[in-house]
C-alpha positions, 0 to 999 in steps of 0.5 A: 502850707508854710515850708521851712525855708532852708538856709545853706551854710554858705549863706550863713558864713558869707553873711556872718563874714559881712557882718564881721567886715562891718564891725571891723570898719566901725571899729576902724573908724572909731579907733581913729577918732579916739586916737585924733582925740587926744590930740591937744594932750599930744600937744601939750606933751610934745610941748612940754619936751620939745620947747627949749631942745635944741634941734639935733644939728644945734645939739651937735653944734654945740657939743664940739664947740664944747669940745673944742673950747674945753680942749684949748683951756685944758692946752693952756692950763698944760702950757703954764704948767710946762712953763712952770716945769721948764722954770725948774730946770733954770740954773742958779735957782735958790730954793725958795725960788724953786718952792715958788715955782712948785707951788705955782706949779700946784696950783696950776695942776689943781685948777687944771684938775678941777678944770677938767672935773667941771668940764667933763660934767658939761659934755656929759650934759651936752652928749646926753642933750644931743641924745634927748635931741635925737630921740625927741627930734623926729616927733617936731614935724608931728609937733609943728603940725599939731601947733598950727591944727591949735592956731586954725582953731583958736584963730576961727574961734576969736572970729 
């Protein structure tokens, strides 16, 4: 006579927890495939971001030589136009001397003016680089990477 065999729950639940495990790791290995596969669209995206950026250090470089070079204009514009204000003040100037210098004064005040318009929108340009620069900069190392994992394969290709 044939008995049942009888199954304890332990037995049950140890071998659905080894099949659990089991799947968990297929799944494991294959969510790490599917991610190495996509590899060459990474690269094309870190391409695309990355080529022409500037590293954070050559952004910041950049920026206060910006800086640096838009303080010393804007120095000189002040200049001529306290030269301008100075000249003014000259004893025994007839009043079409002093339109002269107002009107030379003017200009001056207006190119400093506009001067000051088209450099604040070069170092809005420059900060917000330095930003892109910092936010794209830790993705280079996985991006360098990537481009010699592309140059490995093209070269054994061409053998």
């Amino acid at each position: 006579m044939n008995h049942p065999q009888v199954v304890h729950m332990d037995e049950i639940n140890a071998a659905v927890a080894r099949g659990i495990a089991q799947a968990q790791e297929v799944h494991k290995i294959n969510d790490a495939k599917k991610a190495d596969a996509g590899w060459r669209q990474e690269l094309e995206e870190l391409t695309a971001r990355l080529t022409g950026l500037p590293t954070e250090d050559e952004a910041e470089a950049r920026l206060s030589n910006l800086e640096a070079a838009v303080a010393s204009q804007v120095k000189q514009h002040e200049a001529r136009l306290a030269e301008c204000r100075k000249a003014l003040k000259t004893a025994f100037l007839s009043p079409l001397e002093a339109t002269l210098i107002n009107e030379k004064a003017e200009r001056v005040a207006f190119q400093l003016a506009d001067f000051r318009r088209a450099s604040d929108m070069q170092l809005r340009f420059a900060k917000q680089l330095l930003e892109t620069a910092k936010e794209w900069n830790p993705k280079r190392e996985r991006w360098q990477e990537l481009r010699q994992r592309a140059a490995s394969i093209d070269k054994a290709i061409q053998v």
